[in-house]
CHARMM-style PDB file with segment names, atoms N, HN, CA, C and O in Angstrom:
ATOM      1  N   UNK     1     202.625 172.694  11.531  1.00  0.00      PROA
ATOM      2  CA  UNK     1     202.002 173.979  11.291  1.00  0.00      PROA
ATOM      3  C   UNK     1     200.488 173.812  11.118  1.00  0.00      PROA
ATOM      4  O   UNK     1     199.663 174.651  11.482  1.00  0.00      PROA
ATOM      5  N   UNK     2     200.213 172.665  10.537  1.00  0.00      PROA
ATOM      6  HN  UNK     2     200.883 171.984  10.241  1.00  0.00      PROA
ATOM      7  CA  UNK     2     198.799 172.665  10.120  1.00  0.00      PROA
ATOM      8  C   UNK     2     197.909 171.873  11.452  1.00  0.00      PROA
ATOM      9  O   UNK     2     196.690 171.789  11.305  1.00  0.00      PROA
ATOM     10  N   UNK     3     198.460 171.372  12.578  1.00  0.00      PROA
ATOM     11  HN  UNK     3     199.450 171.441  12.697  1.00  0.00      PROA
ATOM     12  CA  UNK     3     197.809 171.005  13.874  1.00  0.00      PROA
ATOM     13  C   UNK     3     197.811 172.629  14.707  1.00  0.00      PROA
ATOM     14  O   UNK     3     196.827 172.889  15.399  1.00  0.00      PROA
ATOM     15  N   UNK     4     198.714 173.456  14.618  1.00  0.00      PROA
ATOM     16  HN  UNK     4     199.514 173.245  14.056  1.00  0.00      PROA
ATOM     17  CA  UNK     4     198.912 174.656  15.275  1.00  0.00      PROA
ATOM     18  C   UNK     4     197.777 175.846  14.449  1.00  0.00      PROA
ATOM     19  O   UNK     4     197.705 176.988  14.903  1.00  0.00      PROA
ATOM     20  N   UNK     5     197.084 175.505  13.438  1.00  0.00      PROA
ATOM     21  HN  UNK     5     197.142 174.577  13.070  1.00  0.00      PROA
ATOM     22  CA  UNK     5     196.304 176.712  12.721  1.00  0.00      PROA
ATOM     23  C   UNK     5     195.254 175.878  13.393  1.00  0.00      PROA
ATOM     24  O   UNK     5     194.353 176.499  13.956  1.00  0.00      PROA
ATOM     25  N   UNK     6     195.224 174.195  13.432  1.00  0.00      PROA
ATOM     26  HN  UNK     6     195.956 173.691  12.974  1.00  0.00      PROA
ATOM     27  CA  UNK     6     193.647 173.650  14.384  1.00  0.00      PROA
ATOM     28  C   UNK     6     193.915 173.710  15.652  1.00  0.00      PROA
ATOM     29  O   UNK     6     192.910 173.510  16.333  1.00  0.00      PROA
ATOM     30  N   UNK     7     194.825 173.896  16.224  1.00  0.00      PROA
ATOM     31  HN  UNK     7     195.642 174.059  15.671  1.00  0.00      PROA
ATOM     32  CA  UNK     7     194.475 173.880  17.884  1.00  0.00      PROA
ATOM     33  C   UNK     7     194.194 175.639  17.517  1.00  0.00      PROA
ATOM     34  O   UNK     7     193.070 175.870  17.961  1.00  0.00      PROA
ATOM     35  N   UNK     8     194.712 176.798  16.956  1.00  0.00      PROA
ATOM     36  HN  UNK     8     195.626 176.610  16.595  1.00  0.00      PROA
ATOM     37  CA  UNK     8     194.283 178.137  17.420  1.00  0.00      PROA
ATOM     38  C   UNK     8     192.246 177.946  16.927  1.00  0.00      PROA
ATOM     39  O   UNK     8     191.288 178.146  17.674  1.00  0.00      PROA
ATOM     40  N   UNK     9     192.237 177.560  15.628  1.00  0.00      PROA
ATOM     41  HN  UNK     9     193.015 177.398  15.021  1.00  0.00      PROA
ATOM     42  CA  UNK     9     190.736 177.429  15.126  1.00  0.00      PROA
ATOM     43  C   UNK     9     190.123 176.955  16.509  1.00  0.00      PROA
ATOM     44  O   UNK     9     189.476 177.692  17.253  1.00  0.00      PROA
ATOM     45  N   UNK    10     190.476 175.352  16.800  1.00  0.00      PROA
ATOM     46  HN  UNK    10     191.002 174.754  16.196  1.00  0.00      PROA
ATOM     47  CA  UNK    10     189.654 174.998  18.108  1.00  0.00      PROA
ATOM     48  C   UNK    10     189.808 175.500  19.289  1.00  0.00      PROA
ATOM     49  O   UNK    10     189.079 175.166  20.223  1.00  0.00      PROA
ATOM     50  N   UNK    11     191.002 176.572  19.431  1.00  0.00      PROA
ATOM     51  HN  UNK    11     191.594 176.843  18.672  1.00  0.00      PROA
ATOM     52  CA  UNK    11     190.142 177.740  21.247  1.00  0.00      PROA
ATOM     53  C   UNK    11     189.401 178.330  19.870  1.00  0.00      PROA
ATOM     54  O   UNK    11     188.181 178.161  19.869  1.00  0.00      PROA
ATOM     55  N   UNK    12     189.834 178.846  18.964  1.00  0.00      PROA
ATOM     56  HN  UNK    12     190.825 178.983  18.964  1.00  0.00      PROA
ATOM     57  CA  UNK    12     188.994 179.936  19.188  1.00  0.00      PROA
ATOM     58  C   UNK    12     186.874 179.435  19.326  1.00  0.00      PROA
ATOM     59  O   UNK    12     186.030 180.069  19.959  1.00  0.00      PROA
ATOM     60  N   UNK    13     186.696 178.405  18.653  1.00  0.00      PROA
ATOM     61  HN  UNK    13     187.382 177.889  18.139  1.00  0.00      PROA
ATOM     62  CA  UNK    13     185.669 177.932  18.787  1.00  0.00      PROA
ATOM     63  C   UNK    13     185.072 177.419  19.753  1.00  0.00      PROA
ATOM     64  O   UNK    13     183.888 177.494  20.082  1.00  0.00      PROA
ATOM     65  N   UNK    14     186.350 176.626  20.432  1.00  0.00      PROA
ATOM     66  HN  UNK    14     187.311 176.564  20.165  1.00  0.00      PROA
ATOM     67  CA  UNK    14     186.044 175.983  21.548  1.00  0.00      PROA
ATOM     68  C   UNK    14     185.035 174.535  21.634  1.00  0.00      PROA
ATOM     69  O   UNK    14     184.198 174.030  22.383  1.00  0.00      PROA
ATOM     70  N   UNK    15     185.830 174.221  20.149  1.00  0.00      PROA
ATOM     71  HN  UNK    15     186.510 174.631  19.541  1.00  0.00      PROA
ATOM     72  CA  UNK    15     185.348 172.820  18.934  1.00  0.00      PROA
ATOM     73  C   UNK    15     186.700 171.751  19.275  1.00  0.00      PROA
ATOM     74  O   UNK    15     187.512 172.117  18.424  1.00  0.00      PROA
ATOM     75  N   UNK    16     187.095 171.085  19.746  1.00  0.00      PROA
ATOM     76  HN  UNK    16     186.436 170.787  20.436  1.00  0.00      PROA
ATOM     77  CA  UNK    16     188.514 170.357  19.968  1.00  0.00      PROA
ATOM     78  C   UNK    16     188.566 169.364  18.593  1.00  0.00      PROA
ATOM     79  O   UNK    16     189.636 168.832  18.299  1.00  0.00      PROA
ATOM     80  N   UNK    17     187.380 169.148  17.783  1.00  0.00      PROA
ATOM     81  HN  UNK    17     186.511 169.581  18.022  1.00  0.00      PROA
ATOM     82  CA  UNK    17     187.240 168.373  16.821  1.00  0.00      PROA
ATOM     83  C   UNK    17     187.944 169.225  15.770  1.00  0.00      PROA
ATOM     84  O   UNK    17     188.208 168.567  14.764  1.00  0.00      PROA
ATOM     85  N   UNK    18     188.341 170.557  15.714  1.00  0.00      PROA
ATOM     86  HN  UNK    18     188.127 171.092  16.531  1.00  0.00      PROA
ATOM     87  CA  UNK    18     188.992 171.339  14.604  1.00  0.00      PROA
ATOM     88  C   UNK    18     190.586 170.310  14.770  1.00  0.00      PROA
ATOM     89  O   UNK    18     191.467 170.156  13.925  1.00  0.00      PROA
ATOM     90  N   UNK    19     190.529 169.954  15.650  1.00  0.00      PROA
ATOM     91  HN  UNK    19     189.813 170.079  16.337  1.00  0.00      PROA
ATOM     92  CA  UNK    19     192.417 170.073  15.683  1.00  0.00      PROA
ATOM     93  C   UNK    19     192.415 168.501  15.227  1.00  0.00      PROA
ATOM     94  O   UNK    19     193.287 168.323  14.378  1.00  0.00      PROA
ATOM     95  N   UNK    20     191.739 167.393  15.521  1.00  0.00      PROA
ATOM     96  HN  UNK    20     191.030 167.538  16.211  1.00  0.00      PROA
ATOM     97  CA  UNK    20     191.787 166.086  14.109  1.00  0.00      PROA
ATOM     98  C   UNK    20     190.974 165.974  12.766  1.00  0.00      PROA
ATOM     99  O   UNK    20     190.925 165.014  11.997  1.00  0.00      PROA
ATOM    100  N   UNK    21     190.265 167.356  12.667  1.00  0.00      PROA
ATOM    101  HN  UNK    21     190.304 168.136  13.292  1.00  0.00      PROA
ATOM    102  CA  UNK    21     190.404 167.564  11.064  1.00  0.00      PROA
ATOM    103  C   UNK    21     191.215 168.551  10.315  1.00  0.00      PROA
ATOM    104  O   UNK    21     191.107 168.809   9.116  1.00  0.00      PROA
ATOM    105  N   UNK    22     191.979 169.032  11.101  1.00  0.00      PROA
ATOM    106  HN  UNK    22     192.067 168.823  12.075  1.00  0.00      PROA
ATOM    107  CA  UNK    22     193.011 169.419  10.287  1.00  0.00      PROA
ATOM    108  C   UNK    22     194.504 168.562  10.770  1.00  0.00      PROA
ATOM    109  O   UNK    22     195.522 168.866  10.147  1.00  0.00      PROA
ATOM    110  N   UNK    23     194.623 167.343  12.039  1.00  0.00      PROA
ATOM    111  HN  UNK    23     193.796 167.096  12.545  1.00  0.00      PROA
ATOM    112  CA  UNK    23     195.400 166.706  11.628  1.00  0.00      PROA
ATOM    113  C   UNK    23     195.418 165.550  10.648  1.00  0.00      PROA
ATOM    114  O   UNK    23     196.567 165.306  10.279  1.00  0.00      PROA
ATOM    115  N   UNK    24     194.301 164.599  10.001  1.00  0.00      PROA
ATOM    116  HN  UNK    24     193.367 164.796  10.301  1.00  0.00      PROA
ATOM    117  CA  UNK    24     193.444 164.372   9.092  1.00  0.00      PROA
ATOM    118  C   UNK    24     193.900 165.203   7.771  1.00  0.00      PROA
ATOM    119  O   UNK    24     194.318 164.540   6.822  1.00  0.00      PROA
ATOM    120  N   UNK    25     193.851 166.403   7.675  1.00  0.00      PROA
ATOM    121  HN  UNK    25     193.511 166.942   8.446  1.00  0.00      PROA
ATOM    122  CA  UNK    25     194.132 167.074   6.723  1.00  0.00      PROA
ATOM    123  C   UNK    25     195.983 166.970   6.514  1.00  0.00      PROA
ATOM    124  O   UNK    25     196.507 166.610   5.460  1.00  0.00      PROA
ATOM    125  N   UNK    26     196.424 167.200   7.232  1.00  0.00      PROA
ATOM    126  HN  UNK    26     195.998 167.492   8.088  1.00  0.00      PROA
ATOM    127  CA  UNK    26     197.751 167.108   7.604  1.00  0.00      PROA
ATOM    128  C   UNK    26     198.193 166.049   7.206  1.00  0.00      PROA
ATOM    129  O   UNK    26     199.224 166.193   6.550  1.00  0.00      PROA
ATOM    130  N   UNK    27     197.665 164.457   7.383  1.00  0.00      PROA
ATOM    131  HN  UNK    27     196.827 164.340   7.916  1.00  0.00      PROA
ATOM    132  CA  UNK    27     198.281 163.099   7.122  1.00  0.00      PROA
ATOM    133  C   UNK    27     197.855 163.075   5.628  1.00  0.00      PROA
ATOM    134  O   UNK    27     198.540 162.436   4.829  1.00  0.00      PROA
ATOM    135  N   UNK    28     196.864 163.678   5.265  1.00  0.00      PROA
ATOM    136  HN  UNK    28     196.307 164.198   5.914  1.00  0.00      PROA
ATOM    137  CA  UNK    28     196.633 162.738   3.916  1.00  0.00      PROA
ATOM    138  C   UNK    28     197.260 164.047   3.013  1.00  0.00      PROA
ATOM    139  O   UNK    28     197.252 163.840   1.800  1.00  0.00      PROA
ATOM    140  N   UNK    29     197.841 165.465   3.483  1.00  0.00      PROA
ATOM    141  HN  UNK    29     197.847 165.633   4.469  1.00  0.00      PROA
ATOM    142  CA  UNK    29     198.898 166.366   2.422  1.00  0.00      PROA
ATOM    143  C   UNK    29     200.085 165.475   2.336  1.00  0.00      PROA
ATOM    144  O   UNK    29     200.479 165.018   1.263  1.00  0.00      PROA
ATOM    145  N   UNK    30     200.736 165.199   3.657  1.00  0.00      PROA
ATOM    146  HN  UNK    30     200.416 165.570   4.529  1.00  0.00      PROA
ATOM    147  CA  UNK    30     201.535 164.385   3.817  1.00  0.00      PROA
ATOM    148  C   UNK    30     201.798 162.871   2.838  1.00  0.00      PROA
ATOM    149  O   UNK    30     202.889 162.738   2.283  1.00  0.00      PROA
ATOM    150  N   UNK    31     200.870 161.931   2.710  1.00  0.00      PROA
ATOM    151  HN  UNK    31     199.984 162.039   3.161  1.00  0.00      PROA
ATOM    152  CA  UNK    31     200.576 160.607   2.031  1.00  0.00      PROA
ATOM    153  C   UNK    31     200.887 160.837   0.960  1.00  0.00      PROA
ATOM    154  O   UNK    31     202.009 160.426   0.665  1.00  0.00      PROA
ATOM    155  N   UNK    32     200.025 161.653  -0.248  1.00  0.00      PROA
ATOM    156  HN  UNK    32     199.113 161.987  -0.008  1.00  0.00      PROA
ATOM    157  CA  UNK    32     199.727 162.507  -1.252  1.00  0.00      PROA
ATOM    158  C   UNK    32     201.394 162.962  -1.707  1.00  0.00      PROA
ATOM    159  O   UNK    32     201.747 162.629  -2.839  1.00  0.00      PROA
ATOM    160  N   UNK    33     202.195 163.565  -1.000  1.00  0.00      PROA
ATOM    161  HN  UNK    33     201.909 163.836  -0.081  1.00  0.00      PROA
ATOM    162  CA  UNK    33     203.423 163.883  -1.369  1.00  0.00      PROA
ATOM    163  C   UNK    33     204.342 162.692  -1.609  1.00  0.00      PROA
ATOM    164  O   UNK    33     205.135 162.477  -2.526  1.00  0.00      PROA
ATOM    165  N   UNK    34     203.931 161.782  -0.241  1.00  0.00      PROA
ATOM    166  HN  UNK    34     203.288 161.956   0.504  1.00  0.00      PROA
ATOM    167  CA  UNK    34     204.974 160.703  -0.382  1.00  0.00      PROA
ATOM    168  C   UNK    34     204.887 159.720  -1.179  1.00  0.00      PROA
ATOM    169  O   UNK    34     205.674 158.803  -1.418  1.00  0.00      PROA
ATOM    170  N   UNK    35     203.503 160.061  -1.723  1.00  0.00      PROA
ATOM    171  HN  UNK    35     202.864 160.806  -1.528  1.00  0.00      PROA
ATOM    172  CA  UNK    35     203.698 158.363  -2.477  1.00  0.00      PROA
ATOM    173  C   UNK    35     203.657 158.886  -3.853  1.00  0.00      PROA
ATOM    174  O   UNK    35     203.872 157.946  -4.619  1.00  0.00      PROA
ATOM    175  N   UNK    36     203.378 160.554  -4.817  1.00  0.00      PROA
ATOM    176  HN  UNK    36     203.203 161.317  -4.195  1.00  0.00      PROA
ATOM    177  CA  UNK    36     203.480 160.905  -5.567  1.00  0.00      PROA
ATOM    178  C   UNK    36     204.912 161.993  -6.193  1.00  0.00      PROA
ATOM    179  O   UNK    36     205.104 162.702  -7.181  1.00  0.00      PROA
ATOM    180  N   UNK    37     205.645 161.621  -5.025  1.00  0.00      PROA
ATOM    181  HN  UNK    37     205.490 161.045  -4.222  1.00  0.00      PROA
ATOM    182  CA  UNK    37     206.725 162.818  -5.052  1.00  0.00      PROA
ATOM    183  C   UNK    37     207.824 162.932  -6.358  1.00  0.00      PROA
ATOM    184  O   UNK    37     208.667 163.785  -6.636  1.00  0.00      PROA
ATOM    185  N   UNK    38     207.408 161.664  -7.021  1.00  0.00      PROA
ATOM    186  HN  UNK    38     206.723 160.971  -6.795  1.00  0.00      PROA
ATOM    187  CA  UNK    38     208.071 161.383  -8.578  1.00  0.00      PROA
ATOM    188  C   UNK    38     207.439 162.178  -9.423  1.00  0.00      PROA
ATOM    189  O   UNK    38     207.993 163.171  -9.893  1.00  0.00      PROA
ATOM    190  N   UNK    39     206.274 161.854  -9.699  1.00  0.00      PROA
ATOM    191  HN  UNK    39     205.824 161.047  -9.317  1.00  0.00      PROA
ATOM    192  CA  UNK    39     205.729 162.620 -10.260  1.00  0.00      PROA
ATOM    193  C   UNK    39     205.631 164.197 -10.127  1.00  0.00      PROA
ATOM    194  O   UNK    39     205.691 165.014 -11.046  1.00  0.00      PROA
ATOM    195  N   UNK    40     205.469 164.431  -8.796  1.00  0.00      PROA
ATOM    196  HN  UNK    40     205.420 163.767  -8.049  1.00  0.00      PROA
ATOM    197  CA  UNK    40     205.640 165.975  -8.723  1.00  0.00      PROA
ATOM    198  C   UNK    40     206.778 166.794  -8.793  1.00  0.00      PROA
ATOM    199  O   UNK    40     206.695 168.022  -8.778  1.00  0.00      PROA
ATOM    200  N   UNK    41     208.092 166.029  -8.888  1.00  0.00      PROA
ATOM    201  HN  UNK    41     208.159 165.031  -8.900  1.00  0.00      PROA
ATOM    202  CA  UNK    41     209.839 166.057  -9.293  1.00  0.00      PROA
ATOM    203  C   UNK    41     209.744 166.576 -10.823  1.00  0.00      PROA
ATOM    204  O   UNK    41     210.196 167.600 -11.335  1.00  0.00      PROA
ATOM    205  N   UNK    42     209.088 165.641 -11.302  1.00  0.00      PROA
ATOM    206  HN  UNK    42     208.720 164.809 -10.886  1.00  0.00      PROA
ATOM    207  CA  UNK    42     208.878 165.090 -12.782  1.00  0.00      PROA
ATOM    208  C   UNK    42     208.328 166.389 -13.483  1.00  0.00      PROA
ATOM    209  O   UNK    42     208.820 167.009 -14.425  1.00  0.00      PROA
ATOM    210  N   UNK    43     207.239 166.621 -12.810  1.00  0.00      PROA
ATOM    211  HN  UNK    43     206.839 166.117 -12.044  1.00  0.00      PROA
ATOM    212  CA  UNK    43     206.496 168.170 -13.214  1.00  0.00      PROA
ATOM    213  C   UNK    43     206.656 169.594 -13.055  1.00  0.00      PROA
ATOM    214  O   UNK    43     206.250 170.520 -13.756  1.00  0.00      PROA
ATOM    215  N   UNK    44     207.399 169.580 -11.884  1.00  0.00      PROA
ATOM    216  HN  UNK    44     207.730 168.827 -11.315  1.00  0.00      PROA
ATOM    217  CA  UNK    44     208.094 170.742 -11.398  1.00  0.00      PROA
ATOM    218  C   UNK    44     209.033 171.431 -12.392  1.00  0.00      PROA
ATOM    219  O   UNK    44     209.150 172.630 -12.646  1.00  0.00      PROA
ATOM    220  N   UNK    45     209.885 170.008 -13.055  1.00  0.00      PROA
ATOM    221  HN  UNK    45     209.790 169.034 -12.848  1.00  0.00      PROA
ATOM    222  CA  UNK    45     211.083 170.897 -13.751  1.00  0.00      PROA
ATOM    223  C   UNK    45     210.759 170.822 -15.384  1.00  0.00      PROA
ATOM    224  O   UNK    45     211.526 171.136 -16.295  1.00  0.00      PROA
ATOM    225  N   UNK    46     209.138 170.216 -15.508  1.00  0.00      PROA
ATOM    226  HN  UNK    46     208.515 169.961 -14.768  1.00  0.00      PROA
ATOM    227  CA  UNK    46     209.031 170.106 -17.114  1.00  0.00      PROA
ATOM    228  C   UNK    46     209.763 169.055 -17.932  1.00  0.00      PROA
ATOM    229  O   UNK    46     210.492 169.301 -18.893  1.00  0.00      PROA
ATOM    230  N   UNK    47     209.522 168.026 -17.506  1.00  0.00      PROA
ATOM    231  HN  UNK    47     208.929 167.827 -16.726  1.00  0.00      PROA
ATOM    232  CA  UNK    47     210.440 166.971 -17.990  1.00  0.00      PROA
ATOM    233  C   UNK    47     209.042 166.246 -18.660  1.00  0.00      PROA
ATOM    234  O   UNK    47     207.865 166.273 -18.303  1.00  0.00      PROA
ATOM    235  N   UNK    48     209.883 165.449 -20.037  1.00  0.00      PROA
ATOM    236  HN  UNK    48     210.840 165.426 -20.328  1.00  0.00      PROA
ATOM    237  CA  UNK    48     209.491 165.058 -21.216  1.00  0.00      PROA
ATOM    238  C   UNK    48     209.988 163.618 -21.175  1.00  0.00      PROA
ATOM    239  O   UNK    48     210.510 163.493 -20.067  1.00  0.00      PROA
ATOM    240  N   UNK    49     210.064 162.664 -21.733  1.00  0.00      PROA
ATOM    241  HN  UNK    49     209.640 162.766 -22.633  1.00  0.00      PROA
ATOM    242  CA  UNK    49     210.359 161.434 -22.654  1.00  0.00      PROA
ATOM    243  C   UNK    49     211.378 162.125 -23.777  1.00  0.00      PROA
ATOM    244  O   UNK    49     211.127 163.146 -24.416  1.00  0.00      PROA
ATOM    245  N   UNK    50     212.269 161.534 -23.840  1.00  0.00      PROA
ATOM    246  HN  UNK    50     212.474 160.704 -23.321  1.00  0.00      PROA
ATOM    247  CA  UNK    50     212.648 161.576 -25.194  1.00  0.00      PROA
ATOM    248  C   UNK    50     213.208 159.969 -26.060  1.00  0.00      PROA
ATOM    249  O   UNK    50     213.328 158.958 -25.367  1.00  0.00      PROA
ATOM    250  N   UNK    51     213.518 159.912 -27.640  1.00  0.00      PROA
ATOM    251  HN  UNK    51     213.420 160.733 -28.202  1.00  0.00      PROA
ATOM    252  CA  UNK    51     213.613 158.820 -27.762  1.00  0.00      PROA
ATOM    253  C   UNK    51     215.501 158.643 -27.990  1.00  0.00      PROA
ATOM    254  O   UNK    51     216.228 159.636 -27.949  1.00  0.00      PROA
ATOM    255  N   UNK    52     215.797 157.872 -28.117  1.00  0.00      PROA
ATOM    256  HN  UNK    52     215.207 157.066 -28.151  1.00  0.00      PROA
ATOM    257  CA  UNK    52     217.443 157.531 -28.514  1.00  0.00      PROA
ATOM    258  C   UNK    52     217.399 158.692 -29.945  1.00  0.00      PROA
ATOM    259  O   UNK    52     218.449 159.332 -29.896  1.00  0.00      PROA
ATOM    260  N   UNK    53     216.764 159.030 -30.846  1.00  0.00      PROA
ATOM    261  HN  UNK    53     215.910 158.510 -30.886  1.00  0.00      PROA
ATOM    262  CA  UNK    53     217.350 159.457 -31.751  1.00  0.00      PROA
ATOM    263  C   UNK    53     217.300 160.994 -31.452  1.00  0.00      PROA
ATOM    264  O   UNK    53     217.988 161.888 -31.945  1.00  0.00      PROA
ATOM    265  N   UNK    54     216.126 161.078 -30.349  1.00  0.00      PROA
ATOM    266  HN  UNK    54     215.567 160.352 -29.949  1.00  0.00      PROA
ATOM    267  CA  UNK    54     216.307 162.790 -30.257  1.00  0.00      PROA
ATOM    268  C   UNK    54     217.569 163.141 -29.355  1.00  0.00      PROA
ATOM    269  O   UNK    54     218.368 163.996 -29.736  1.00  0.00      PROA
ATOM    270  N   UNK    55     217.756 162.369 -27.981  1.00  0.00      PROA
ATOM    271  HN  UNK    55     217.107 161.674 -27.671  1.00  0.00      PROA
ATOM    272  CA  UNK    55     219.264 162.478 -27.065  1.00  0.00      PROA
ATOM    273  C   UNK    55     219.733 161.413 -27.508  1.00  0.00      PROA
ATOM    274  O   UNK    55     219.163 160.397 -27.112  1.00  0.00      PROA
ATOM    275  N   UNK    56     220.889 161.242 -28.446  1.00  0.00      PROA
ATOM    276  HN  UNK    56     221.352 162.068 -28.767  1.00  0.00      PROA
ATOM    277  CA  UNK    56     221.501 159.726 -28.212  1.00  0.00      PROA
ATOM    278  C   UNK    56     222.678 159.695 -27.230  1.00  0.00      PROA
ATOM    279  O   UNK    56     223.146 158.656 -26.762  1.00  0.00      PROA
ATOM    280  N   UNK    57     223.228 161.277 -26.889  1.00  0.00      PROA
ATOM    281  HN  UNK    57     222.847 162.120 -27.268  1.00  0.00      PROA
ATOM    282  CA  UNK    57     224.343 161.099 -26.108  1.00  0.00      PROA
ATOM    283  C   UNK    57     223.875 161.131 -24.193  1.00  0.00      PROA
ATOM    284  O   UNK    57     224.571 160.805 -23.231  1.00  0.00      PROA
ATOM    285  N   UNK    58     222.545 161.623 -24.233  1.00  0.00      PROA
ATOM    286  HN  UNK    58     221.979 161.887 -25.014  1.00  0.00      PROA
ATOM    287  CA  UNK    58     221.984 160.832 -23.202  1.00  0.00      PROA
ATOM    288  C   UNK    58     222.006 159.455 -22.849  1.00  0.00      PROA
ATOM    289  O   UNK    58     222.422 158.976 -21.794  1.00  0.00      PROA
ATOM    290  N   UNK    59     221.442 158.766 -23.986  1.00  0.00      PROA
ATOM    291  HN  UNK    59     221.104 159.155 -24.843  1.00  0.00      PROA
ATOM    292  CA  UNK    59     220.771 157.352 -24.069  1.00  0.00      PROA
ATOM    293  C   UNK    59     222.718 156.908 -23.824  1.00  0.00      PROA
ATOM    294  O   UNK    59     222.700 155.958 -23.041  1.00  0.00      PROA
ATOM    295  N   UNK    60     223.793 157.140 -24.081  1.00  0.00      PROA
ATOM    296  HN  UNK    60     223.808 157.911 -24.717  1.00  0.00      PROA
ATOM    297  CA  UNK    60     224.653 156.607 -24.128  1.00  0.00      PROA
ATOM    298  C   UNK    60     225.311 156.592 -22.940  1.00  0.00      PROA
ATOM    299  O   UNK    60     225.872 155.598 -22.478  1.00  0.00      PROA
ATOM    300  N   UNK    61     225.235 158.180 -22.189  1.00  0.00      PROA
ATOM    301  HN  UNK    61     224.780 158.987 -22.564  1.00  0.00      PROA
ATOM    302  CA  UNK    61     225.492 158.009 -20.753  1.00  0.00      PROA
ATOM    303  C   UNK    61     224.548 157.469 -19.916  1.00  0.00      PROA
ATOM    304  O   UNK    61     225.048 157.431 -18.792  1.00  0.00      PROA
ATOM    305  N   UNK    62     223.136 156.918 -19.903  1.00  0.00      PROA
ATOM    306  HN  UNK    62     222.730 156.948 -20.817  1.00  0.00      PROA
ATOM    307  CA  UNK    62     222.284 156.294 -19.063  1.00  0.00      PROA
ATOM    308  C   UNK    62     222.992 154.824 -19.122  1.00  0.00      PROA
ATOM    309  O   UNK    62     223.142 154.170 -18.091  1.00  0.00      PROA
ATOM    310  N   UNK    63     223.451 154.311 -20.501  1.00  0.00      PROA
ATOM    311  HN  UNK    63     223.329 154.843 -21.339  1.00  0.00      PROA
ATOM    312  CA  UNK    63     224.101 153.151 -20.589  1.00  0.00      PROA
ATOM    313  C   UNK    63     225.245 152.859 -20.497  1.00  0.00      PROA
ATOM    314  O   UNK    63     225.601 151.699 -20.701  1.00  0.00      PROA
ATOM    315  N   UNK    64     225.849 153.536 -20.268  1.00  0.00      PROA
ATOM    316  HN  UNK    64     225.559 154.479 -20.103  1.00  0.00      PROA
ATOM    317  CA  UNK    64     227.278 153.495 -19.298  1.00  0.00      PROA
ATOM    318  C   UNK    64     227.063 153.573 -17.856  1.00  0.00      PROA
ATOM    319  O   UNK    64     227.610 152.703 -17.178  1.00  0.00      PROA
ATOM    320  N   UNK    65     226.731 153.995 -17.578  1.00  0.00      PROA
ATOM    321  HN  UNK    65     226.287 154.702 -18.128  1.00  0.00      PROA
ATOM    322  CA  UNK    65     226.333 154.593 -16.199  1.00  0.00      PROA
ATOM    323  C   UNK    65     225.786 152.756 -15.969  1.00  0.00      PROA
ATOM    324  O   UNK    65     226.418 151.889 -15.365  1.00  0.00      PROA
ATOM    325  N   UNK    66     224.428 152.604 -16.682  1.00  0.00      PROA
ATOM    326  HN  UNK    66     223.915 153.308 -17.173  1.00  0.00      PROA
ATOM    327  CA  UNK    66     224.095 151.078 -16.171  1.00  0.00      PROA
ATOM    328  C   UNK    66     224.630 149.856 -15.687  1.00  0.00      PROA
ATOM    329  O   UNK    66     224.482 149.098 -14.729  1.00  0.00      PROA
ATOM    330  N   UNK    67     225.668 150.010 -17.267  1.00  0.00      PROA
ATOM    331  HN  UNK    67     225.789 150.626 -18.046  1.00  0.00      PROA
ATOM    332  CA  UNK    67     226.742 148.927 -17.060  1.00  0.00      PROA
ATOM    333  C   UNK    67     227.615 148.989 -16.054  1.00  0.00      PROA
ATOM    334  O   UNK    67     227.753 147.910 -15.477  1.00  0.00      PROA
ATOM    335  N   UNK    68     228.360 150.023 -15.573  1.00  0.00      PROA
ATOM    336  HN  UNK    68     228.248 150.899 -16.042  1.00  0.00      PROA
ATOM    337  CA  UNK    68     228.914 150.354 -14.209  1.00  0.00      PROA
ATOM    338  C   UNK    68     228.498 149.743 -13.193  1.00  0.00      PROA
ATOM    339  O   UNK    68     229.253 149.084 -12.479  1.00  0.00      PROA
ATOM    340  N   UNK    69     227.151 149.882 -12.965  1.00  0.00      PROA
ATOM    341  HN  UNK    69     226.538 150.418 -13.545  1.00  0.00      PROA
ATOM    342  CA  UNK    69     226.328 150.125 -11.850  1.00  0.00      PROA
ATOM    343  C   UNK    69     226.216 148.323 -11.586  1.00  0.00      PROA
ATOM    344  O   UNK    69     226.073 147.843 -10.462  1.00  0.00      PROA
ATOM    345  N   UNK    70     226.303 147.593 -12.705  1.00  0.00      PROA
ATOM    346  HN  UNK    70     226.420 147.984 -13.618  1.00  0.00      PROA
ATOM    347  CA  UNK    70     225.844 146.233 -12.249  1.00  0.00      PROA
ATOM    348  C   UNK    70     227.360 145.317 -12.823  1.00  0.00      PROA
ATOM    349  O   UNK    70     227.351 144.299 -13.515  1.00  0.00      PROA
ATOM    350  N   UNK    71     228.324 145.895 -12.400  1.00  0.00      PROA
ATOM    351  HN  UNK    71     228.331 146.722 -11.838  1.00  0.00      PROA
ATOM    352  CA  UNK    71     230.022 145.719 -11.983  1.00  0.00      PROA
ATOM    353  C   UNK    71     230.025 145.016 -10.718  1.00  0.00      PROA
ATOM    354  OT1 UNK    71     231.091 144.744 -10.166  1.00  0.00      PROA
TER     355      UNK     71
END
């Protein structure tokens, strides 16, 4: 979508350089997502730290779940 808003920008200018700065723009939205997409998971739904005494029945299924996992 974002090479298709620079190829219409570059007819309309008749600039062909619009359409690799907005694919340029395009790779590094792209990068930006992929290498931060934890974090933006993380923030989206308002997620916190907590410690064993505030969830312990969390902390108890993360550790079940672990021990399973390395069965």
């Amino acid at each position: 979508m974002v090479l298709v808003v620079g190829a219409i920008v570059a007819a309309a200018t008749e600039t062909p350089a619009f359409i690799f700065v907005f694919g340029a723009l395009g790779l590094i939205s792209v990068a930006y997502s992929y290498w931060n997409s934890d974090k933006i998971a993380l923030r989206a739904m308002q997620a916190y730290p907590v410690t064993r005494e505030q969830a312990p029945a969390l902390y108890a299924m993360v550790e079940e779940l672990a021990s399973r996992a390395q069965q």
